[in-house]
C-alpha atoms as one frame of an Amber mdcrd trajectory, in Angstrom:
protein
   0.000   0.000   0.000   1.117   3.488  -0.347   1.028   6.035   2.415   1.558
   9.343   3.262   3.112  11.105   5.726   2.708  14.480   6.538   5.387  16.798
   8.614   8.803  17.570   8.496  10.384  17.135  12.132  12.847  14.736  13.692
   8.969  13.026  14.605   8.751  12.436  10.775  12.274  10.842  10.783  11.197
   8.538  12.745   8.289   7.673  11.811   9.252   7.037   8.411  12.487   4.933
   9.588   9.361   2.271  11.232   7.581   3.172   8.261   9.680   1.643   5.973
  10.530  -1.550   7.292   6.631  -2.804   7.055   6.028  -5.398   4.309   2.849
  -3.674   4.237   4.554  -0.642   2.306   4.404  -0.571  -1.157   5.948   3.247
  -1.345   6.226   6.111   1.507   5.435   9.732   0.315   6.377  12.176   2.555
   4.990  16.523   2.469   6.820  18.407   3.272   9.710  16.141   4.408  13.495
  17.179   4.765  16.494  15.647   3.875  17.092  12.767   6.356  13.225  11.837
   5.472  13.772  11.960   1.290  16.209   9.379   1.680  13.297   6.837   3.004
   9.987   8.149   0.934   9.525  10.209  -2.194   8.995  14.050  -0.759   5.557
  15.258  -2.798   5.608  19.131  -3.983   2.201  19.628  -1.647   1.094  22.476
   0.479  -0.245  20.018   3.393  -2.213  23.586   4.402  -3.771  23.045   1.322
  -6.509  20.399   1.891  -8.128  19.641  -1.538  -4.511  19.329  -2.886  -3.492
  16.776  -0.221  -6.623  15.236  -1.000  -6.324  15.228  -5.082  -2.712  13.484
  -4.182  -3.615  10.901  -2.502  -6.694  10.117  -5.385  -3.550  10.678  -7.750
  -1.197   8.220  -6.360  -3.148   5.607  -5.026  -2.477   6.498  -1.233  -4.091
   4.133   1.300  -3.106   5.606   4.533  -2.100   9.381   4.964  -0.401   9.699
   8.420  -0.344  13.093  10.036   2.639  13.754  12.039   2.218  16.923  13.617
  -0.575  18.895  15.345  -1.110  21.802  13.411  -3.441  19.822  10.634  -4.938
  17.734  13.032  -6.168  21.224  14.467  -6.764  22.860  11.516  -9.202  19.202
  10.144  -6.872  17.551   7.853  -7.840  14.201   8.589 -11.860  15.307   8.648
 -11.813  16.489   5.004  -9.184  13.550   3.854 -12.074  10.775   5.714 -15.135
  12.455   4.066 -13.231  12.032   0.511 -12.792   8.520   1.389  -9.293   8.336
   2.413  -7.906   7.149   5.285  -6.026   8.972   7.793  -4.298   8.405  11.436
  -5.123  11.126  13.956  -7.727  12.168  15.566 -10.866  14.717  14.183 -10.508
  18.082  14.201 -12.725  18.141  17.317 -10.816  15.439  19.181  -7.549  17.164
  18.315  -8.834  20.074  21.081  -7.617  17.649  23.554  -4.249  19.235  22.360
  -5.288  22.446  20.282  -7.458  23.979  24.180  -5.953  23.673  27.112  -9.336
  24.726  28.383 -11.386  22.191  26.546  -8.862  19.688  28.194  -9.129  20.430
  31.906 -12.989  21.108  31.226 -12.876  17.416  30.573 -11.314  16.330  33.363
 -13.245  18.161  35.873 -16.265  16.520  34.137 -15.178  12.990  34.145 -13.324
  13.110  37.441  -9.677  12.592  35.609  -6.806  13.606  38.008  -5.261  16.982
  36.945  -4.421  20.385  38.354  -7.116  22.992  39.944  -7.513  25.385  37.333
  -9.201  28.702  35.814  -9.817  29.795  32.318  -9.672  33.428  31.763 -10.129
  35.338  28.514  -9.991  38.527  30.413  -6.483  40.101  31.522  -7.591  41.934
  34.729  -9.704  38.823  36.053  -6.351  36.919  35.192  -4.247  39.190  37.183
  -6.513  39.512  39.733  -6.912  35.418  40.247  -2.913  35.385  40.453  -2.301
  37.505  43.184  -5.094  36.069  45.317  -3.538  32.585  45.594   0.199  33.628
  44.635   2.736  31.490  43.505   4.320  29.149  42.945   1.435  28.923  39.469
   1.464  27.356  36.308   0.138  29.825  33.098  -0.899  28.031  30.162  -1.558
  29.537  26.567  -5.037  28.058  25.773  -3.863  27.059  22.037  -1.188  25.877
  20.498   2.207  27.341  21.276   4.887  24.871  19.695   6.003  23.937  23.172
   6.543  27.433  24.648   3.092  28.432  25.882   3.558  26.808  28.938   5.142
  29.499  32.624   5.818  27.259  35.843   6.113  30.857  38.081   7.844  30.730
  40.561   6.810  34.429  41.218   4.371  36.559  41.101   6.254  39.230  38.876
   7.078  35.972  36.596   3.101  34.781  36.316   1.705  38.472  35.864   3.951
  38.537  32.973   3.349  35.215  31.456  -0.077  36.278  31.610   0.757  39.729
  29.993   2.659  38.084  27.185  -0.724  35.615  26.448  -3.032  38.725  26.389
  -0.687  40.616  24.302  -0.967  37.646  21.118   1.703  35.823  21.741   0.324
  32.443  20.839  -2.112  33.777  18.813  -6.149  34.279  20.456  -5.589  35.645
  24.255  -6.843  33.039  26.581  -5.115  31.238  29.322  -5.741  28.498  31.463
  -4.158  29.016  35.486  -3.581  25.707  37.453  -1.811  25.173  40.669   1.509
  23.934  41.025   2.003  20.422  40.867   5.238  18.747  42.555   6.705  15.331
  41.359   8.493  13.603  39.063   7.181  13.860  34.951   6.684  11.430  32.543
   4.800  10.529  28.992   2.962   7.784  28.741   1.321   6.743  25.517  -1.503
   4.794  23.733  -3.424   4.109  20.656  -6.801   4.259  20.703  -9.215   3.473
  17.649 -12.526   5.192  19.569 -13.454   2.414  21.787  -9.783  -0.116  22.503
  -7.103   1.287  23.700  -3.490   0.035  23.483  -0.830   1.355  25.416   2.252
   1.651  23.752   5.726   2.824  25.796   6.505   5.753  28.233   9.028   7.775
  27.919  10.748  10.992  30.030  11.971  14.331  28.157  13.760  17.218  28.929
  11.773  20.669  28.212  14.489  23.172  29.701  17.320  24.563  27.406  20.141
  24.479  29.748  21.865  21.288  31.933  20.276  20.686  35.466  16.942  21.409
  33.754  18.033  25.248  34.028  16.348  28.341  31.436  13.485  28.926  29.563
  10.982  25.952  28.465  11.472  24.693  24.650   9.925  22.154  22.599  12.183
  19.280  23.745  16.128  18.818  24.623  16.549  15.071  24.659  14.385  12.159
  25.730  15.060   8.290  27.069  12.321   5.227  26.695  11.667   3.670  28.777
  10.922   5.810  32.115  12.085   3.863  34.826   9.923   5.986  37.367   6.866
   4.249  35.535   6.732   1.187  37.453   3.802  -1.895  35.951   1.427  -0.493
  38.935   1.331   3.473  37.766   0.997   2.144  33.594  -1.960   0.405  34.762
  -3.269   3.198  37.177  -3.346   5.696  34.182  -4.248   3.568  31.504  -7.199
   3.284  34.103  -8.365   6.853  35.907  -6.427   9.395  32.786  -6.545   7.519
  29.349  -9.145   5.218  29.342 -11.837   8.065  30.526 -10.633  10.459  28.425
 -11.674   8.106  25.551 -15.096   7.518  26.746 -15.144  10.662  27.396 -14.794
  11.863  23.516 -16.984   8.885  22.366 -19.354   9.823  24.793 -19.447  13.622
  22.792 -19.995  12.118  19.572 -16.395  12.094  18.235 -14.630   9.313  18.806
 -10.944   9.552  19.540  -9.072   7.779  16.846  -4.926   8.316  17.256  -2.667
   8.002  19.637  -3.019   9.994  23.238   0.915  11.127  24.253  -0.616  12.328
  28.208   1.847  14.425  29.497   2.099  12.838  33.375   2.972  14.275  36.895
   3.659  12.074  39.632   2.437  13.181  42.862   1.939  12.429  46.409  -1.516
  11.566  45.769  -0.781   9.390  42.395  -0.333  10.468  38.774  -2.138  13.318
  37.340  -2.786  14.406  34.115  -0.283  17.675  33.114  -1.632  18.188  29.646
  -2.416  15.535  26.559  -1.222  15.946  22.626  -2.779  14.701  19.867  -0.035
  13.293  17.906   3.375  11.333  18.834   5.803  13.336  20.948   8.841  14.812
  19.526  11.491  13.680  20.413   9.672  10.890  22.127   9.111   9.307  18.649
  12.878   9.417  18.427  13.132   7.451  21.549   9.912   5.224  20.807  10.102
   4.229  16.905  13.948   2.415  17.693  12.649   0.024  20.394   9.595  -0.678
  18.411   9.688  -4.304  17.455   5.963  -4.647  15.697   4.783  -3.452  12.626
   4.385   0.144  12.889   2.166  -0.033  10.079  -0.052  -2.533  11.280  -0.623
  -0.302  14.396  -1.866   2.832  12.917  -4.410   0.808  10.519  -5.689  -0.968
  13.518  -5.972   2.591  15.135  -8.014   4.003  12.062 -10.203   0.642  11.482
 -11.050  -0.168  14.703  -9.193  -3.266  15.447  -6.560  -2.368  18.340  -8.691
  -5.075  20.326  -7.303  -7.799  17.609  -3.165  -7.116  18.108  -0.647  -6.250
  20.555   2.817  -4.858  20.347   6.259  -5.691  21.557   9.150  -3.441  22.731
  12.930  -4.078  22.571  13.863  -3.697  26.301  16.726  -1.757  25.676  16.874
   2.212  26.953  16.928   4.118  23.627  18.024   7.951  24.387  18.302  10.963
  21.667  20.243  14.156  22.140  18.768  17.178  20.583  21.008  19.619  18.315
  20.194  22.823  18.144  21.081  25.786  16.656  23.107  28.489  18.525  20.203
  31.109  20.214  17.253  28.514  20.291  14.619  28.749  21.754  15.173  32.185
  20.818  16.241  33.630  17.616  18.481  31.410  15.620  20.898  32.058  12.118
  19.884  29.470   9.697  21.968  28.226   7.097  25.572  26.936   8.993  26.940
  23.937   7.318  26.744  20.178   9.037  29.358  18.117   8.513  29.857  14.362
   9.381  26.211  13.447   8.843  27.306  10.551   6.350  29.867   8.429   8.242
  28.660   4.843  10.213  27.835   5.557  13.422  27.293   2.315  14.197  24.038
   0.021  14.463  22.787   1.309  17.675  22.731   5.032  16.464  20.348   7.023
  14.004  20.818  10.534  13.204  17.131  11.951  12.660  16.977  15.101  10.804
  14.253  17.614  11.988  15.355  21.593  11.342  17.520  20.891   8.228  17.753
  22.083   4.409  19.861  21.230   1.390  21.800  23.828  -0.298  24.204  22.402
  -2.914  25.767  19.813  -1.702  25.444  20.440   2.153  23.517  20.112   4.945
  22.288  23.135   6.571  20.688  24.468   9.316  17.569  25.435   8.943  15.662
  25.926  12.221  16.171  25.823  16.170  16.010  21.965  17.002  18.210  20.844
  13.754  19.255  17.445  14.322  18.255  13.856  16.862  21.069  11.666  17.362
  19.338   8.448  19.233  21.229   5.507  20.478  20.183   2.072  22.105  22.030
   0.526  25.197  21.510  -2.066  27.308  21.051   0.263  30.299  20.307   4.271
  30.408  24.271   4.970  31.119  25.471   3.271  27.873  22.469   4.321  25.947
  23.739   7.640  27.291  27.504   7.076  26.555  26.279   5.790  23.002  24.657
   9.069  22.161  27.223  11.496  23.126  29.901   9.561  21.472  27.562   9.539
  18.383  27.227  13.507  19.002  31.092  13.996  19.442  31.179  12.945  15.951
  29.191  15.771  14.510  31.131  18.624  12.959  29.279  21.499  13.600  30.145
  24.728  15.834  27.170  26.756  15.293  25.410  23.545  17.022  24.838  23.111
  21.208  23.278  20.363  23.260  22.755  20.146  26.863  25.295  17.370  27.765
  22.872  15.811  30.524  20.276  13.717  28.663  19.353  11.185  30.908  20.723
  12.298  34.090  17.683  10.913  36.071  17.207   7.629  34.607  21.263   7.491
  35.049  21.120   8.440  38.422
């Protein structure tokens, strides 16, 4: 069969390296792609903003499956419009995908189906905003209500810190001023995932990341540093315990509204004192979870999204390698700020060795160079037989890399290490 996939992140990468190696494939397109993806699946010239060409593609070139990597057309209905012309598509409805593109439809359904998370407020006024902080204070977490690539999220740890988080939402930001407030929540974090087809649910892997830009989880929040699969803090006991009171719910919970979740859930956990509680879900695999996730897969990854989409996740299970597979995220010099695109990457073509792939996510071709071209520019993931050498694998992967414009934190992994 031929499918398409749709993004162009270091997610893509690696969802087209599992991709690839299903006997189900007949040919992988990928729109818009980058370089480390066009060496797996043929990149189509498509505007994936552009619905009814994504849609005349498929018809064109006999696509079976399109598979929609990030959130941004899973907001925006991609996979509505590509069912109703008869094609089918992994992710979840345009109305489902709130669970990621409103914070405020999220916690709204949590308070309604009794799903552990944070007290909260949504406020689409300023003042009442401002007012709500400094009657309870801080520490407070402020929350863009809509997407934000990563970056809408403040843990204040003051008050002059929240009233300006709030400011910055008000001020457009992240687009439509609206915030969500929620108390602060202490305890270790983790990501759990599942597929679910609108009724079964599978669970898939967990997984820990590192949002902070800086070593010792120091600086400002960004979309992801590094990440390591499995968590070790997720013990058989907690899987089961939010597979049970967070996902499960949350599914019935759509289904129950008349739009059945079809995708996979990545929740976004907290473990506290009084058990795990929901942070915030996305809509979509993680990134650079999927980095982390797609090497230890040992199923058909394939086979898993089709079951998603027709229904049949009750029929199959899936397998994990039980290595620790880790990735190190390369960034450009400035990120999350403002970054210079265009530096040349050397060293992207020598064997790094069967444990190690180099996923592309921010890069560009020009001549016969790679290129920056973006903040997060390049995943190098490794496998090891514990976190340490899965660790020791990575950085001696990253060593490798000629590139000074590049940084890294150098600490990927420290907790599972520890």
């Amino acid at each position: 069969m031929n499918v398409l996939l749709i993004g162009s992140g270091g997610r893509e990468h690696a969802l087209a390296y599992a991709l690839v190696k299903s006997p189900l494939l007949t040919k992988l397109y990928a729109a818009p792609g980058n370089p480390g993806i066009a060496k797996l699946a043929e990149i189509a010239a498509l505007k994936v903003t552009d619905h009814a060409a994504v849609i005349e593609f498929c018809k064109s070139n006999t696509v079976s499956l399109v598979v929609v990597g990030p959130e941004a057309p899973l907001v925006a209905g991609l996979v509505d419009d590509l069912t109703a012309a008869g094609i089918k598509a992994f992710g979840p409805t345009k109305f489902a995908a709130q669970l990621e593109g409103s914070k405020g439809f999220t916690k709204d359904i949590c308070a309604k189906f009794n799903i552990p998370t944070a007290a909260y407020e949504r406020f689409k006024d300023e003042k009442k905003a401002l007012t709500y902080l400094r009657k309870h204070g801080a520490p407070i977490v402020i929350k863009a209500d809509g997407l934000a690539a990563g970056k809408g999220v403040t843990v204040a740890m003051s008050l002059p810190e929240a009233e300006a988080a709030v400011k910055d939402i008000f001020a457009g930001r992240f687009g439509e001023g609206e915030c969500v407030i929620e108390e602060f929540m202490e305890g270790e974090e983790a990501s759990f995932f599942a597929l679910s087809d609108g009724m079964n649910v599978l669970p898939l892997a967990t997984a820990q990341d590192h949002k902070r830009v800086g070593d010792g989880d120091s600086g400002p929040n960004t979309g992801g540093m590094g990440a390591y699969s499995p968590a070790p803090c997720m013990t058989d006991a907690l899987c089961t315990e939010v597979l049970e009171r967070i996902i499960k719910p949350t599914v019935k919970a759509l289904a129950s509204k008349g739009h059945p979740y079809k995708g996979v859930l990545y929740a976004g956990l907290i473990l506290t004192n009084e058990g795990p509680k929901l942070i915030e879900y996305n809509a979509r695999f993680g990134d650079p979870e999927t980095q982390v996730l797609m090497p230890r897969l040992r199923d058909d990854l394939l086979t898993l999204l089709l079951a998603s989409v027709d229904g049949t996740l009750d029929k199959i299970s899936v397998r994990w390698k039980p290595e620790t597979a880790l990735t190190v995220v390369l960034c450009a010099k400035g990120y999350p700020g403002e970054v210079i695109k265009g530096s040349h990457i050397n060293g992207l073509s020598q064997d790094f060795g069967k444990d190690v792939e180099v996923f592309h996510a921010g890069t560009a071709i020009d001549g016969e160079f790679i290129v920056a071209n973006g903040g997060r520019v390049l995943n190098v993931t490794a496998l090891g037989a514990t976190p340490k050498e899965a660790q020791q694998n990575a950085y001696a992967a990253v060593d490798k890399i000629d590139w000074p414009e590049g940084f890294c934190r150098r600490d990927i992994g420290w907790r599972a290490v520890d």
